[in-house]
C-alpha positions as CSV (number, residue, x, y, z in Angstrom):
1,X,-0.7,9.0,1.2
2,X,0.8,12.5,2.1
3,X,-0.6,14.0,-1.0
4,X,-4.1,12.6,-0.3
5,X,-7.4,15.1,0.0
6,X,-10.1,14.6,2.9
7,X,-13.8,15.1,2.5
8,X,-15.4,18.8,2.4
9,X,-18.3,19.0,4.8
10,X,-20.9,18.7,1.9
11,X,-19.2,15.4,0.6
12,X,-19.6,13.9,4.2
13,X,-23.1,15.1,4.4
14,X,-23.9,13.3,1.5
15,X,-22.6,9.8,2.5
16,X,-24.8,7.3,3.2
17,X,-24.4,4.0,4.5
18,X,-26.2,2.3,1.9
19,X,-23.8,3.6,-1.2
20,X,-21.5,1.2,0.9
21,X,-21.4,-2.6,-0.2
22,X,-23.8,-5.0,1.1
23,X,-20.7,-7.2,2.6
24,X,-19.4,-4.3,4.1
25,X,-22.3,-2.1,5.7
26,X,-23.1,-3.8,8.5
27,X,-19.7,-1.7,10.2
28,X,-20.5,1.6,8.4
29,X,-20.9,3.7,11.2
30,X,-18.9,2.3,14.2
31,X,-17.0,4.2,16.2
32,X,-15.2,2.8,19.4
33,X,-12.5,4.9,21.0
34,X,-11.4,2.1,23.5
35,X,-11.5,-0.5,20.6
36,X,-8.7,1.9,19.3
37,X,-6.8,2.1,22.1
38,X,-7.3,-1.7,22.5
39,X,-6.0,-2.8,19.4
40,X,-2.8,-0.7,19.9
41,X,-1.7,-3.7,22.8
42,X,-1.8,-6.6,20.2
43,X,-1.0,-4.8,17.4
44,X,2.7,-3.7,19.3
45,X,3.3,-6.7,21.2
46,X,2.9,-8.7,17.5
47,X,5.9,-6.8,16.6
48,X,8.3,-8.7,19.7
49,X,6.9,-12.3,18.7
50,X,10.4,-12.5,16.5
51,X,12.5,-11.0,19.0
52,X,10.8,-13.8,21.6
53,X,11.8,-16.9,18.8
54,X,14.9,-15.9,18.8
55,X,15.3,-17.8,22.5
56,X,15.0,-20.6,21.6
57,X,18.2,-22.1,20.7
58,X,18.2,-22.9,17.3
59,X,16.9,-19.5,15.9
60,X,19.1,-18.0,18.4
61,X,21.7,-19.2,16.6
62,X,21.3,-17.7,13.4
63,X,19.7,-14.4,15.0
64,X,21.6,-11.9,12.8
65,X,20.2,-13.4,9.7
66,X,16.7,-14.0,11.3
67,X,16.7,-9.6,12.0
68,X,17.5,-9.2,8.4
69,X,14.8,-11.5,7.2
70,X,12.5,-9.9,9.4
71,X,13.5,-6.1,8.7
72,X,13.0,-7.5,4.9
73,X,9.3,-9.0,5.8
74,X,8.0,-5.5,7.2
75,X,9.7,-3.3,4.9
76,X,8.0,-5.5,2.0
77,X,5.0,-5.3,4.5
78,X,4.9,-1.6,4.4
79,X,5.7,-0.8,1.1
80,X,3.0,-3.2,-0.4
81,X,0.5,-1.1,1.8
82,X,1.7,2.2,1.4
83,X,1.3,1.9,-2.3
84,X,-2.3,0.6,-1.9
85,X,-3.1,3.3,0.5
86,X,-1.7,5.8,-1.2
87,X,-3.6,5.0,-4.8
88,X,-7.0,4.1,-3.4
89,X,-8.7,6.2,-0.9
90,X,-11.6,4.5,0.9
91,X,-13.8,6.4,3.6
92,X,-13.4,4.8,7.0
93,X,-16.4,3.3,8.6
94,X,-16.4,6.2,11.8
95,X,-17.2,9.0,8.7
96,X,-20.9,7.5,8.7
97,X,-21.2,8.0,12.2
98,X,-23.1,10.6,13.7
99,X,-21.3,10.7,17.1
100,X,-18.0,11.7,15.2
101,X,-17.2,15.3,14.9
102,X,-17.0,16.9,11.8
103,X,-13.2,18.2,12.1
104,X,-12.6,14.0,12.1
105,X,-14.4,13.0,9.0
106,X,-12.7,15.7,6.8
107,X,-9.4,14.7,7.6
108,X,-7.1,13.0,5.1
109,X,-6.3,10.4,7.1
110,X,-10.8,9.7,7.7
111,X,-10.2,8.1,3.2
112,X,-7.1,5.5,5.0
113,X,-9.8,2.7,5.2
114,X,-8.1,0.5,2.2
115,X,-6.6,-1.7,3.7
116,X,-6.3,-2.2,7.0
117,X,-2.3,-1.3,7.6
118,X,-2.6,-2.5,11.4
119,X,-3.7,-5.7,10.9
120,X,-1.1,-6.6,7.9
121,X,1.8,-5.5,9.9
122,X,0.5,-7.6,13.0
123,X,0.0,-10.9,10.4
124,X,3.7,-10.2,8.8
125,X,5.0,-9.9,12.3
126,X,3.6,-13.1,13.8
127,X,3.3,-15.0,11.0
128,X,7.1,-14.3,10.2
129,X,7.9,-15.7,13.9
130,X,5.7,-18.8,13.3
131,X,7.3,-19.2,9.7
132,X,11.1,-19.1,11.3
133,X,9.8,-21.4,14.7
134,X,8.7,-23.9,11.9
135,X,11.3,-24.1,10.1
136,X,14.0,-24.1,12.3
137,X,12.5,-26.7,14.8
138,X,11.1,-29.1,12.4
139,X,10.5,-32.2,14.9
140,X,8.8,-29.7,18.1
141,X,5.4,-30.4,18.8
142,X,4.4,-27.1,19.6
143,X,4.7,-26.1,15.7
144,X,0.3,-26.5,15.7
145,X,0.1,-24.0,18.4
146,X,2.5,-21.1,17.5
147,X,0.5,-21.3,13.9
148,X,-2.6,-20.6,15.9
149,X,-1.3,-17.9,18.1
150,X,0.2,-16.7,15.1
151,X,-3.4,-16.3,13.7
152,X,-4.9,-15.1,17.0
153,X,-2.7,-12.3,16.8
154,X,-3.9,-10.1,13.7
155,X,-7.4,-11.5,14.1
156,X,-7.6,-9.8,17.0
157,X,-5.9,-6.3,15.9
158,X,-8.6,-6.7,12.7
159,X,-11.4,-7.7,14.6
160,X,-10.6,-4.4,17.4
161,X,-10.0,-2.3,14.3
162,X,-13.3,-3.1,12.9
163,X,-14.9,-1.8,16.0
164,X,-12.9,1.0,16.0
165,X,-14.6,2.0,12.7
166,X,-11.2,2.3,11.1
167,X,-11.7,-0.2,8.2
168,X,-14.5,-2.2,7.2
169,X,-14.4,-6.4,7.0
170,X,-13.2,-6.7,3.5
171,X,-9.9,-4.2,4.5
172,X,-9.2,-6.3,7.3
173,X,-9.3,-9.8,5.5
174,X,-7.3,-7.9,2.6
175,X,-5.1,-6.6,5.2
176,X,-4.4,-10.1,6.5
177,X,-4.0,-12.0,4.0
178,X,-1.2,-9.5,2.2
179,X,0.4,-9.5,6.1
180,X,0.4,-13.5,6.3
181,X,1.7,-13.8,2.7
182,X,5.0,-11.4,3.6
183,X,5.3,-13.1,7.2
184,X,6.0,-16.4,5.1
185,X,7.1,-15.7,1.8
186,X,9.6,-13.7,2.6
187,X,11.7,-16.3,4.8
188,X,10.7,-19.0,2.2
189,X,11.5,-17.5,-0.7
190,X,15.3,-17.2,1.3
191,X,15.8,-20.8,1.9
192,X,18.7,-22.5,0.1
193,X,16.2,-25.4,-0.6
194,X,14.1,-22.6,-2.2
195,X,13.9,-23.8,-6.1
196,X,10.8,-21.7,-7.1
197,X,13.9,-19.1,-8.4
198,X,11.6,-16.4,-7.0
199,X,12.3,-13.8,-4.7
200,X,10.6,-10.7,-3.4
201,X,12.3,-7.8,-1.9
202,X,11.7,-4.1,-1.0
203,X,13.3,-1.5,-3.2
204,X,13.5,2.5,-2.4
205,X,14.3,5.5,-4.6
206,X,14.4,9.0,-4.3
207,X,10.7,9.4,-5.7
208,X,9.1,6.3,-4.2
209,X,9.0,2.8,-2.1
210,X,8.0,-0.7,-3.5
211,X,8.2,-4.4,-3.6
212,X,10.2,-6.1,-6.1
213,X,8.6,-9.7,-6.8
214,X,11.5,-11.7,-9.8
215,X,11.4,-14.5,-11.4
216,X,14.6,-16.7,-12.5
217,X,15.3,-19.1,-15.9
């Protein structure tokens, strides 16, 4: 991601919204400053949704294992997108817009489109608190309606990022779906009744961050 190159002035004068996909151009070209600055609420408070589980009583109880887990589901989070990010540059939806200054499209940081990183980190976070309220309070009837707060959440950071012409539809469904997957494989994968012998778990060297997904037999 660091070592990625923006657009010169005569690539972005060149772009046009229909080289973008048909499932994707309806966005090409938005731009929405308070969108931004809109998603940021969400997108933080999905990161406190663990830290609120852990009062109830039964997560509580095992609340230094449930911060590991969760340090584990957004460091695998982060390096799954980083990864992307950093291998496939994809021009952010704003770049077509003809409101946005030029010093903003040829930016490094204008080719961050793919995929959206706000909206996975906001589906790990909540999902990972809906994963642990499930499984730690099997008989509660409020299981149905933490799930669907837990999908609120991202769908809302996605839906505000889209606006935002940060990332177009298919970086945002990519984006959620990779989030949702960490939020409750990660905690699964760690059960003691876990007999899939798989496990998934971030790694970091000197030269580079990653996921490790192994299999067992």
């Amino acid at each position: 991601m660091q070592d990625k190159n923006g657009l010169s002035e005569e690539q972005v004068n060149a772009l046009r919204k229909s080289d973008v996909n048909g499932f994707d151009r309806f966005s090409a070209g938005w731009d929405s400053e308070s969108a931004k600055k809109t998603s940021d609420i969400p997108f933080y408070g999905s990161f406190a949704l663990p830290f609120a589980m852990m009062l109830n009583d039964n997560i509580g109880a095992k609340a230094g294992q449930v911060l590991v887990l969760y340090v584990e589901t957004m460091a695998v989070t982060g390096a799954l997108f980083t990864m992307t990010n950093g291998n496939a540059p994809r021009t952010r939806p704003m770049v077509y817009s003809n409101d946005v200054e030029l010093q903003e499209k040829t930016r490094a940081n204008a080719r961050n489109s793919f995929y959206a990183g706000h909206t996975a980190a906001a589906a790990s976070a909540s999902f990972f608190a809906a994963k642990i309220f499930h499984d730690f309070n099997p008989d509660s009837r409020a299981r149905p309606y933490v799930w669907a707060a837990a999908a609120a959440v991202p769908a809302t950071v996605g839906y505000l990022r889209l606006r935002a012409g940060k990332h177009f539809l298919s970086d945002n469904l990519l984006g959620y779906t990779m989030g949702a997957a960490a939020g409750i494989l990660v905690p699964q994968l760690h059960k003691k009744t876990n007999k899939s012998n798989l496990s998934l778990m971030p790694i970091t060297a000197p030269d580079y961050r990653g996921a490790l997904l192994s299999y067992t037999f």
